[in-house]
N, C-alpha and C positions, 0 to 999 in steps of 0.2 A: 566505475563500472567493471565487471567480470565478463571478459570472455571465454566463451567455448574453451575454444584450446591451450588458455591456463587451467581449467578445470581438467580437460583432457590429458593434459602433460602430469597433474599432480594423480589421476583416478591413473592412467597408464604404470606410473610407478609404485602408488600404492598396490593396485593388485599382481604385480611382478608379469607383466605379461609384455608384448611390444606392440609396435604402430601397425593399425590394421590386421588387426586378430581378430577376436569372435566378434565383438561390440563395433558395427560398420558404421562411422563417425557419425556422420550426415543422417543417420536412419534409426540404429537401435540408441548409439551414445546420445543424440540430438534430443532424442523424443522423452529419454529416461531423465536429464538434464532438464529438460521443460515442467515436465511432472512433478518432479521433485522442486523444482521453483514455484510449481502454486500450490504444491504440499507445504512449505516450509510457509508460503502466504498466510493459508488456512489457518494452519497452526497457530502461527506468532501474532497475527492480527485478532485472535480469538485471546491471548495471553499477555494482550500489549501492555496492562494495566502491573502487572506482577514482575516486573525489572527493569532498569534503566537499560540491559544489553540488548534484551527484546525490543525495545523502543530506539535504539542507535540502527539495530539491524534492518528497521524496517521505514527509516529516514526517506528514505529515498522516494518513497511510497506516497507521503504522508504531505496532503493538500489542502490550504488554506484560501478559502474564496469567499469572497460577500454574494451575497445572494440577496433578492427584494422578496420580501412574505408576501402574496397577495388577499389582501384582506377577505373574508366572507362572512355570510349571513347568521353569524355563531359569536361563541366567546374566543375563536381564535383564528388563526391564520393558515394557507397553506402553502408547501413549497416542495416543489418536486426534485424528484431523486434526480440529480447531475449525472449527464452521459456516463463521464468515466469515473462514476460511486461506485466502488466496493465493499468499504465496511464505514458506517460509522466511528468517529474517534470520539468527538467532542462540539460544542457548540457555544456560543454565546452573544453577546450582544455588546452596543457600543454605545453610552447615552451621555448625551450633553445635557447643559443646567436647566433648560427648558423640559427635561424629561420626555424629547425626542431620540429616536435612533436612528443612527447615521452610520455609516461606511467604515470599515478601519484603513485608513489613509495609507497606511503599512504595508497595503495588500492590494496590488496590481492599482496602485495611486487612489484607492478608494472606487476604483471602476468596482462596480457590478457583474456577474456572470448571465444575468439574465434580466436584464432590463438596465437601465439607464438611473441612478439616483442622483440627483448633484442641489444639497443647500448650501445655504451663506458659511456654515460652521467651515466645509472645507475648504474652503476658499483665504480662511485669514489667518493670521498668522499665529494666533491664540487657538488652534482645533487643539491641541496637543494641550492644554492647562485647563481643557474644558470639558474633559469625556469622564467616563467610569466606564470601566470593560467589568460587565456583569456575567459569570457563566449562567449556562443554561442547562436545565436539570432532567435527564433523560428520564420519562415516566412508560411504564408497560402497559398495554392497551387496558389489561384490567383495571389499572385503577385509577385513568384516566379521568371517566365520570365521575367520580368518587372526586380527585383530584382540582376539577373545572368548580367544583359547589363548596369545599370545605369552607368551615367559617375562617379559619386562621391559614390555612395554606394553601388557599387558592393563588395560582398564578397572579403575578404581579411588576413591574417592572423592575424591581427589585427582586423577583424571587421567581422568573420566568420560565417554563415551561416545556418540552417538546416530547411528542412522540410519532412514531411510526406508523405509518398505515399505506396501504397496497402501492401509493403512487410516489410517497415521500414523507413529510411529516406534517403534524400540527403544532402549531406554535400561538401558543398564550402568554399573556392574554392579547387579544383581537390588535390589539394600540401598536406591539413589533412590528415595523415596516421593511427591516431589513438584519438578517441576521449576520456571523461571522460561520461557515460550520468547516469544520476540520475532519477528513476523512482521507481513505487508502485506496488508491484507487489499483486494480490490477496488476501484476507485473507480465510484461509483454515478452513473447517469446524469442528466445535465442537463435541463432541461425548457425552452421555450420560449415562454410565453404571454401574450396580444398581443389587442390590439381593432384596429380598424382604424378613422381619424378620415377624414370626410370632407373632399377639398379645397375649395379657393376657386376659383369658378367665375368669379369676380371679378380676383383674380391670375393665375389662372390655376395653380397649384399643386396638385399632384394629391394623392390621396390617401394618408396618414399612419401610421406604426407607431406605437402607444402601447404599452407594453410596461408588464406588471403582475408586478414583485416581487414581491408576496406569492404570487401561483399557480405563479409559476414556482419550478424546485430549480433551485440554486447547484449549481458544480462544485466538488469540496471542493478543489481544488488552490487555490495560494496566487497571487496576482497577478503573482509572480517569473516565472511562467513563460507569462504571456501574449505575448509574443512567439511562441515557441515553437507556438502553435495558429495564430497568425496568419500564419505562414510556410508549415504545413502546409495551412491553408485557401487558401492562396494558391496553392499550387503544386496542390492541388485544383480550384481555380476556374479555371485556366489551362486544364486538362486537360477542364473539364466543356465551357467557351467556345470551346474548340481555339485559346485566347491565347497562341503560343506564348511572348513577349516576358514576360508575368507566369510563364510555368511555368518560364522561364528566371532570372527575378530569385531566383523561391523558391526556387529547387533550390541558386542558387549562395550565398546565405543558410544554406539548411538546411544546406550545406557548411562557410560559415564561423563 
């Protein structure tokens, strides 16, 4: 996890400035630090598929639950969007010899996140020599219909199906009872908090950040990508100072 004030310590030195100058930790550094954490969200979960760095950087994020389809009046299933969904990743399914779908064991013991599933398969000691993990094939609401009727590639449990709609998704054909879906959930906001030591009237050294890890929250991003904030704070602080020479360094950074 990344805290605050190793971000604070590497953006303090990068822009040659000292402790409690223009950017008031807890208020302008806090909020600009936050922004920037669900700006690089945005970004990289919109890009996840185009590099293995983008996909390390965004580990942390990245959530694997069973979930149960509940069956309807149609050729498919539905299952709604999980509290803390942010972006879709990936989906798919988990089938034994009998051509049911069951749990992946792998995954909080095969519990479910919204209901309860439990057959024979999990239970012996053969589930694991007995499944096929089939993905599942994200389709766009256009051609969905189109999708549900084709003669050769209509959903199948073999070639199974989803898409999105206002509450969550559809999942084909109707027979998935339970899927696997893989998704980013939000990154939660940092906190930054601090006492203030008084200086030496004697040196002449004014007063001091003390900075208390226990009250404050960590960004759950990983340290890989501290740079990353510190370039964006830079090219922040250029813009807040009217520095143009720092809003110049950072931009041509954030470029390369």
């Amino acid at each position: 996890m990344l805290s605050l004030f190793t971000i604070w310590n590497s953006f303090q030195a990068y822009v040659n400035t000292f402790q409690g100058s223009w950017y008031r930790p807890n208020t302008d550094f806090q909020k600009a630090v936050n922004d920037i954490s669900k700006m690089l969200w945005e970004r990289w979960t919109s890009q996840a598929e185009k590099s293995q760095e983008i996909r390390d950087h965004l580990q942390p994020f990245l959530k694997s639950k069973n979930f149960i389809v509940k069956p309807q009046k149609a050729t498919y299933g539905l299952l709604e969007t999980p509290k803390a969904y942010g972006r879709f990743s990936a989906a798919r399914i988990i089938v034994n010899k009998t051509n049911e779908c069951v749990p992946c064991k792998g995954i909080d013991d095969g519990k479910c996140n919204n209901g309860d599933f439990k057959t024979q398969e999990e239970i012996t000691d053969d589930y694991f020599d007995n499944i096929e993990e089939i993905p599942i094939e994200l389709i766009d609401n256009q051609r969905w219909g189109a999708c549900l009727d084709h003669l050769t590639k209509k959903p199948t449990l073999k070639k199974p199906k989803i898409t999105e709609y206002e509450n969550g998704w559809k999942v084909a054909p109707r027979k998935i009872s339970v899927i696997v879906l893989d998704y980013y959930v939000r990154p939660k906001e940092g906190t930054f908090k601090y006492t203030i030591a008084d200086g030496d009237t004697n040196t002449g050294a004014g007063d001091y950040l003390i900075y208390d890890d226990n009250a404050s929250q960590k960004l759950e991003w990983s340290e890989t990508v501290l740079n990353e904030f510190v370039i964006e704070l830079g090219l922040r602080f250029g813009l807040y100072t009217k520095d143009q020479f720092i809003t110049a360094v950072s931009q041509q950074q954030k470029v390369a």
